[in-house]
N, C-alpha and C positions, 0 to 999 in steps of 0.2 A: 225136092225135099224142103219144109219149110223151115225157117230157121226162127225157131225162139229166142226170146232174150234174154240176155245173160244176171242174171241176180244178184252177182256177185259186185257190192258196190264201189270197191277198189278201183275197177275199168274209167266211170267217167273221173276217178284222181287221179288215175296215169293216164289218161287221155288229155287233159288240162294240161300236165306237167311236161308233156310234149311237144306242145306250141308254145313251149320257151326254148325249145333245145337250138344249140349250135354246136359249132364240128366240133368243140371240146367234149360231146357226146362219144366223138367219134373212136376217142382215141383208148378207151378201154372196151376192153373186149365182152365184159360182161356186163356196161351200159347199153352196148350194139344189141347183144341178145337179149335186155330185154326190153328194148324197144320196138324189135322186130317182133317178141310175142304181142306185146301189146294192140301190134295193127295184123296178127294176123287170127282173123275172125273165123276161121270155119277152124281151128283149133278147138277154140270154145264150143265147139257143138260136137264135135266127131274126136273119139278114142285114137280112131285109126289114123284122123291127121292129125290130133296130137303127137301118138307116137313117132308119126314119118318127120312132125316139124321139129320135134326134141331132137332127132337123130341126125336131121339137118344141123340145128344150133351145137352139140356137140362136137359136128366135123370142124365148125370157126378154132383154129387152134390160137390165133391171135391177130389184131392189126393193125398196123403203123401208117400215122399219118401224118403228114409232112407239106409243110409248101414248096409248091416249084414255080416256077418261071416257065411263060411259054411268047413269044411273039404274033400278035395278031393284027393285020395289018402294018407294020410296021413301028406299033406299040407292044412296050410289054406290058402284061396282065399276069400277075401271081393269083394263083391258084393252089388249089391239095391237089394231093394226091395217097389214097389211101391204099395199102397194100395188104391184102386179106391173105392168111395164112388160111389153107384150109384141105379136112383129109375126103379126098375126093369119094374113100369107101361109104362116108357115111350118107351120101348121095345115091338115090336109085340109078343114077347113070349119068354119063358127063354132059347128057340132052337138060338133066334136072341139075345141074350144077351150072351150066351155063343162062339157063332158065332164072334160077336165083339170084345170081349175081348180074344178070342184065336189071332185073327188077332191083336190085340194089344200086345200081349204076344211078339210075334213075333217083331211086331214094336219096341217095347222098349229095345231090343237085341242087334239092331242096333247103340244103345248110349253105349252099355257099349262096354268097350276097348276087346281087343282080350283077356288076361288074367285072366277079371274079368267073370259078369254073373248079370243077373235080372232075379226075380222074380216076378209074379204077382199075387197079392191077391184081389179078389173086394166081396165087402161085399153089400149085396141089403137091402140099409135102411130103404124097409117097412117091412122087416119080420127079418132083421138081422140075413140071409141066408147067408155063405161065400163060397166062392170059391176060389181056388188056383192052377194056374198052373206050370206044370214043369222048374225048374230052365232052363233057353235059356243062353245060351255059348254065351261072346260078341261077338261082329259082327265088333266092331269099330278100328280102324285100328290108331295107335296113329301117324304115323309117314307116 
């Protein structure tokens, strides 16, 4: 299917206003969602992933993030560690909840500096299921 472009001239404003972001992004819940609309493009063209990506963004109940400490090589290096609240119904299955949140794992790498590192942890608050993945090397570049 080919994808037209979107008209709508608001995208390249929050597209700009997103290559200044850092983890202070991170820490409200409804800067995260819409940051995540922002980079998610086939929203903009399809009803039906709009709908599926709103019903995604709804299940984020909220999420905290925090520095930790971790030893690497025998240096510490402080890092985050953000901890996603989230209701796993609003997900088509915990194949597509885990799917999201690796792709978020990912995302959120991109905020921490070259030296440091994030962590993600999402906890599914109807059955208080957690999940945790691999500490991601930052990505963010200070200078």
């Amino acid at each position: 299917l080919p994808l037209h472009p979107v008209l709508d001239g608001t995208l390249a404003w929050k597209l700009i206003s997103n290559s200044s972001l850092n983890y202070l992004s991170l820490l409200d819940t409804d800067a995260l969602k819409e940051i995540i609309k922002t980079y998610d493009l086939p929203s903009w063209h399809s009803r039906r992933n709009a709908k599926m990506s709103q019903k995604r963004l709804d299940g984020i109940e909220r999420i905290q993030t925090e520095p930790i400490d971790r030893l690497f090589k025998g240096v510490t290096v402080r890092g985050l560690q953000s901890t996603l609240y989230v209701k796993q119904s609003a997900f088509q299955s915990e194949g597509d909840l885990f799917l999201f949140c690796t792709v978020l794992s990912h995302f959120f790498s991109l905020y921490a500096s070259l030296n440091s590192f994030h962590k993600l942890k999402v906890v599914n608050i109807e059955n208080q299921e957690t999940y945790e993945w691999p500490i991601q090397i930052g990505q963010h570049s200070l200078m």
